[in-house]
N, CA and C atoms as an extended XYZ file, in Angstrom:
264
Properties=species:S:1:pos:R:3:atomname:S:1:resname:S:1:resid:I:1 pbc="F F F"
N         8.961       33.487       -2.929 N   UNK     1
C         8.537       32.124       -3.194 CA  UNK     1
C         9.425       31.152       -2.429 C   UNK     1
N         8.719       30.496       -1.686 N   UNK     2
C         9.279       29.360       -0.787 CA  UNK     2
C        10.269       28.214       -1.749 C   UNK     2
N        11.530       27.928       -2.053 N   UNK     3
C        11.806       26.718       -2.661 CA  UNK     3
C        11.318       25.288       -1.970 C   UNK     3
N        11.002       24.564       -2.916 N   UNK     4
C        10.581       23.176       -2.684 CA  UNK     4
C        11.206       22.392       -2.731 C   UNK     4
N        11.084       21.540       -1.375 N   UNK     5
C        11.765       20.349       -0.748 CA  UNK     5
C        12.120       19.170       -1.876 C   UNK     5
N        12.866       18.702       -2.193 N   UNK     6
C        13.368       18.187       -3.043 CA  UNK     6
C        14.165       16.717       -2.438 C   UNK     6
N        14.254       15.280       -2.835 N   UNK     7
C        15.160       14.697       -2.733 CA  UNK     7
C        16.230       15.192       -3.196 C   UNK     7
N        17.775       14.346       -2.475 N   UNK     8
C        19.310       14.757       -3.087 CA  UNK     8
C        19.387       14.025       -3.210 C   UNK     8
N        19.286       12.559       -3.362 N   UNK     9
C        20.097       11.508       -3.987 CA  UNK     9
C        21.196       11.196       -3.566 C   UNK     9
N        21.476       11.203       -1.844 N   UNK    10
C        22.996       10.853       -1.554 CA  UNK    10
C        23.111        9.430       -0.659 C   UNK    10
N        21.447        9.571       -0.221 N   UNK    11
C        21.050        8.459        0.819 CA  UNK    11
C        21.093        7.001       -0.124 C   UNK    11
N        21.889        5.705        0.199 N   UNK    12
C        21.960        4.331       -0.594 CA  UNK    12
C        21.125        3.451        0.473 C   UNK    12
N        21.094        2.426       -0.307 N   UNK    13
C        20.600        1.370        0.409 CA  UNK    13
C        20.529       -0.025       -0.100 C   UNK    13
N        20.257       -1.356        1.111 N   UNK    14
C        20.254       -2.636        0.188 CA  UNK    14
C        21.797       -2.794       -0.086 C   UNK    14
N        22.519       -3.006        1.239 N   UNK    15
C        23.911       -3.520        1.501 CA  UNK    15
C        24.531       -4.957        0.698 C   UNK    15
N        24.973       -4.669       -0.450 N   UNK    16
C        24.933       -6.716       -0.323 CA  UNK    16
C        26.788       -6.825       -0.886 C   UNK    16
N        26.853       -8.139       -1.157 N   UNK    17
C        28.486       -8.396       -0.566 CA  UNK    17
C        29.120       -8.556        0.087 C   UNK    17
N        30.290       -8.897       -0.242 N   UNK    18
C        31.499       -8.808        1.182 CA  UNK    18
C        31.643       -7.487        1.469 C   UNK    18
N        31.825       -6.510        0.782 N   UNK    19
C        32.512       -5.164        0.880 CA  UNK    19
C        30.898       -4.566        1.329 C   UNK    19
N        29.609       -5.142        1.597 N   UNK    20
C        28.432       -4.782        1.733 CA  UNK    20
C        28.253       -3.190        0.953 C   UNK    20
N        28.191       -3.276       -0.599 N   UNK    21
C        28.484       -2.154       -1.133 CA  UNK    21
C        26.880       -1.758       -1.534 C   UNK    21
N        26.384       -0.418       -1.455 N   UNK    22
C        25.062       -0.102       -1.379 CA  UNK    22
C        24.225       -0.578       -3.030 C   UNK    22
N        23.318       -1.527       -3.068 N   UNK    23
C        22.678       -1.732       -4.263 CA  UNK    23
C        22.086       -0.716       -4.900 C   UNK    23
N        21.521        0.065       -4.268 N   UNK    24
C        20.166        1.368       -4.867 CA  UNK    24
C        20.802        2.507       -4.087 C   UNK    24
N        20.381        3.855       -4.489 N   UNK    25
C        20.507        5.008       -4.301 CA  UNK    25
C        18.765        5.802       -4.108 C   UNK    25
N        18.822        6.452       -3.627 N   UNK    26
C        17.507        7.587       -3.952 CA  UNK    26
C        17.703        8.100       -5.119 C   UNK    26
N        17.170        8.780       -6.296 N   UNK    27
C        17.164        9.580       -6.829 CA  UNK    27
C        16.951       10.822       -6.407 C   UNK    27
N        17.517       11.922       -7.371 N   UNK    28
C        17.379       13.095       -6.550 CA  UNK    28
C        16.523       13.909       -7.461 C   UNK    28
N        16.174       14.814       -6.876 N   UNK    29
C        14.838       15.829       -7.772 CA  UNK    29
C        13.537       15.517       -7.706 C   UNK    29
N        13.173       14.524       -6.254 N   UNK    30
C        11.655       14.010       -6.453 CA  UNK    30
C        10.980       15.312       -5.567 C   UNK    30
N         9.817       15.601       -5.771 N   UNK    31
C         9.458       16.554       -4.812 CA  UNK    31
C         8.906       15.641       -3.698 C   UNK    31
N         9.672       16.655       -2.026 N   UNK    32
C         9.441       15.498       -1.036 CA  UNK    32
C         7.712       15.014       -0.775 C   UNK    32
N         6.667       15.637       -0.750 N   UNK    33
C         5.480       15.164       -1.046 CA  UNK    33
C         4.965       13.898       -1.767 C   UNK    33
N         5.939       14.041       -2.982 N   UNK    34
C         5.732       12.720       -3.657 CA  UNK    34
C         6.345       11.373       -2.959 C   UNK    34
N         7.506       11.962       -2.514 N   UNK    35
C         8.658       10.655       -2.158 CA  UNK    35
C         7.583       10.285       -0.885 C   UNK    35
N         7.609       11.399        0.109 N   UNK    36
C         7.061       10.675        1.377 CA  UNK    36
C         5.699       10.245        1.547 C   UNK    36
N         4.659       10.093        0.363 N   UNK    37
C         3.457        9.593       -0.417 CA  UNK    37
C         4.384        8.100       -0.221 C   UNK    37
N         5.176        7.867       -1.180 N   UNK    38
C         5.312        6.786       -1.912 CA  UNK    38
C         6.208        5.556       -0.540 C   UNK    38
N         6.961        6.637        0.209 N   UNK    39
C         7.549        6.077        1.596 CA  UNK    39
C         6.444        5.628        2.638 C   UNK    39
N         5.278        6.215        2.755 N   UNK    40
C         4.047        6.376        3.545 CA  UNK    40
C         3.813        4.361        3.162 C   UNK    40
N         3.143        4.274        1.795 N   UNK    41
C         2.819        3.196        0.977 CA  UNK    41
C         3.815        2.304        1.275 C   UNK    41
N         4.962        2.267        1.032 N   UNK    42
C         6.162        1.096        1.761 CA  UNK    42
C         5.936        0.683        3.079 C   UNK    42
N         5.678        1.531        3.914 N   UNK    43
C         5.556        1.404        5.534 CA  UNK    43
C         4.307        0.582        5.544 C   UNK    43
N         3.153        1.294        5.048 N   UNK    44
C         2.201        0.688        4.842 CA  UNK    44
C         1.888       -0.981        4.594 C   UNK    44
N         2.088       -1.181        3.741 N   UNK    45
C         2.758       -2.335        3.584 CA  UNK    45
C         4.006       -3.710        4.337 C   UNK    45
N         4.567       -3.198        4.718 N   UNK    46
C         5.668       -3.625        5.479 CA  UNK    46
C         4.739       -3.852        6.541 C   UNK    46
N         4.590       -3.060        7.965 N   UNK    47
C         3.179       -2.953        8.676 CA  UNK    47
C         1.953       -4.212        8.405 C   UNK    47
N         1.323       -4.427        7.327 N   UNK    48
C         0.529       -5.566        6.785 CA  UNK    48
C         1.310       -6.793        7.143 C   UNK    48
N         2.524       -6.644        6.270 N   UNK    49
C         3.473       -8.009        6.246 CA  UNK    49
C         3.755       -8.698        7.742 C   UNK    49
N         4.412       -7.511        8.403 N   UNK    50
C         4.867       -7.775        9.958 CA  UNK    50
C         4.025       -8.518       10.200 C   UNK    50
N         2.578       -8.110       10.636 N   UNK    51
C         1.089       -8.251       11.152 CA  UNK    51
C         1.005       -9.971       11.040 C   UNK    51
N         1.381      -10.223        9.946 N   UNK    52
C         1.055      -11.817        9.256 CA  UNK    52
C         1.781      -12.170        9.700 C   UNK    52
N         3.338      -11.938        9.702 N   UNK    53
C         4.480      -12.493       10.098 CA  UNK    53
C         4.123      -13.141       11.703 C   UNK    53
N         3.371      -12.179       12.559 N   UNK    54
C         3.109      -12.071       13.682 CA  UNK    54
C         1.867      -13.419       14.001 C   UNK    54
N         1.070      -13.633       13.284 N   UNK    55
C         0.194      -13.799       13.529 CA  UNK    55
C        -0.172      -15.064       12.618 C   UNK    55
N         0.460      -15.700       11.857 N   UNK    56
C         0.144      -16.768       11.100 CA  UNK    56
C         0.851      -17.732       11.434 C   UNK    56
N         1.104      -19.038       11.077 N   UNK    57
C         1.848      -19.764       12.133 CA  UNK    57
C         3.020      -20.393       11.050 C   UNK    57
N         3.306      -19.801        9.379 N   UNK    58
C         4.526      -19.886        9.015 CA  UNK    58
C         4.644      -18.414        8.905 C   UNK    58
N         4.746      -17.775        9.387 N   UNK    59
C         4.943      -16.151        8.737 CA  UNK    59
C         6.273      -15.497        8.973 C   UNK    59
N         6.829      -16.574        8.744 N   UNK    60
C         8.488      -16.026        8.816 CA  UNK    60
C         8.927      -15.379        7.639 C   UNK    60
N         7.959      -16.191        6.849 N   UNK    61
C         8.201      -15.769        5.282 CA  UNK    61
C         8.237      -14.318        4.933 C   UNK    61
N         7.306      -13.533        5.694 N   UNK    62
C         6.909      -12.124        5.700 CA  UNK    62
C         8.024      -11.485        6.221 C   UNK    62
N         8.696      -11.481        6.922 N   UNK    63
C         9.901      -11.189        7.441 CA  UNK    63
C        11.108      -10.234        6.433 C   UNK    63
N        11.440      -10.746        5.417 N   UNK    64
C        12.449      -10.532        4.849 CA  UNK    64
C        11.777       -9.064        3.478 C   UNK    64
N        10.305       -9.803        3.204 N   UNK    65
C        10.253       -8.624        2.488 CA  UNK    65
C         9.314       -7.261        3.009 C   UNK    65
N         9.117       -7.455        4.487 N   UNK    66
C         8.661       -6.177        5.262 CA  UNK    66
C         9.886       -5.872        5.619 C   UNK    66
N        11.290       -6.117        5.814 N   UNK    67
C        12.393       -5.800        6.232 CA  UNK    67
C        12.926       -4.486        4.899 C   UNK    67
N        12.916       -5.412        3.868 N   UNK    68
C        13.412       -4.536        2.782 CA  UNK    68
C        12.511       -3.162        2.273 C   UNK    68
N        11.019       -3.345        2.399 N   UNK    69
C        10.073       -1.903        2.548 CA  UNK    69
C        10.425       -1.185        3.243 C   UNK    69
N        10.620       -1.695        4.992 N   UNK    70
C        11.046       -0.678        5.540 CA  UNK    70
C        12.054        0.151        4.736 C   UNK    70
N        13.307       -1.057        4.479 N   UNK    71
C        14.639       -0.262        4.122 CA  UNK    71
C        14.041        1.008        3.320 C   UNK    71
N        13.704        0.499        2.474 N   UNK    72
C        13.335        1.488        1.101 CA  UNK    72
C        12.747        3.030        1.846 C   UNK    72
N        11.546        2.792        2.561 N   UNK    73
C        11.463        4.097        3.469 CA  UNK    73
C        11.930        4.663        3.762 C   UNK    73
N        12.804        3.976        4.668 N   UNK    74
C        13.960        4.877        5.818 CA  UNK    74
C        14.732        5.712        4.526 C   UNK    74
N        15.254        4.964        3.746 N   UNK    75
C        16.069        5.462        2.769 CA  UNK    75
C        15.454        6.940        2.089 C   UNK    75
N        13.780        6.694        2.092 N   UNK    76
C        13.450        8.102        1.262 CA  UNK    76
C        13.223        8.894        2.585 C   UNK    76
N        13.210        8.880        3.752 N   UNK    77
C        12.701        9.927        4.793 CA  UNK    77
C        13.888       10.517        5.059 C   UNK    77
N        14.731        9.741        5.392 N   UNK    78
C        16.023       10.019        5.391 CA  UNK    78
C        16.898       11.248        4.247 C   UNK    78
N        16.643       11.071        3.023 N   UNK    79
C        17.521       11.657        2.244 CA  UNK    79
C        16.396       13.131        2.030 C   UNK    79
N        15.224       13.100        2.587 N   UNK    80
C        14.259       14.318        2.585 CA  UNK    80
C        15.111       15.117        3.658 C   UNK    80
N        15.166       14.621        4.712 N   UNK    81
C        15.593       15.108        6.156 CA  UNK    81
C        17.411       15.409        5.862 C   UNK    81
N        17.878       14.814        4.683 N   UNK    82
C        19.161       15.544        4.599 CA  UNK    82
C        18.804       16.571        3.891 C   UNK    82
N        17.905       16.925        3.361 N   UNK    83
C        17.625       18.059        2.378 CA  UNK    83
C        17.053       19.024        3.230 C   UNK    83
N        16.287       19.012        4.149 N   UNK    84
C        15.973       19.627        5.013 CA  UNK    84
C        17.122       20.655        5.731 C   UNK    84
N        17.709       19.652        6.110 N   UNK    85
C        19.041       19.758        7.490 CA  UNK    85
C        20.253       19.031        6.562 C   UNK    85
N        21.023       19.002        5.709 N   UNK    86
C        22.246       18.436        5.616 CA  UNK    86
C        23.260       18.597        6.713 C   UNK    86
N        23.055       19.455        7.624 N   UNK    87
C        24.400       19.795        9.011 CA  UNK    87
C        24.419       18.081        9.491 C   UNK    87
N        22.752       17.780        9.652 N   UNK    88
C        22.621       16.431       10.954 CA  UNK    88
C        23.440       15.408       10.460 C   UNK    88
């Protein structure tokens, strides 16, 4: 039986402060299917936002919270891909 890909929970994210100390963490134990479902949907989104940002003529506004979706993504693809590969 193949074991299943799993988040670890080591990847943080959402820098804030002087000491820019990480706000959020991944949780660990998600099965990666689910996480990269739910990372897919962030991008997704973010992607929409940009689009407007791009294309509306205040859409700066869009900016800051397609910035932070991304974050949130990177953060779950990322901590899959340490589970994958922890060496990288």
């Amino acid at each position: 039986m193949t074991p299943s890909i799993k988040t670890i929970g080591i990847v943080t994210f959402a820098d804030c402060g002087e000491k820019e100390q990480s706000l959020f963490r991944v949780n660990p134990d998600i099965p990666a299917r689910e996480a990269l479902e739910h990372a897919s949907n962030l991008f997704y989104y973010a992607k929409k936002l940009m689009l407007d940002a791009a294309m509306e003529p205040q859409g700066e506004r869009y900016a800051w919270p397609a910035f932070y979706l991304c974050e949130m993504g990177k953060a779950v693809v990322d901590d899959i891909s340490n589970s994958i590969s922890p060496d990288r």
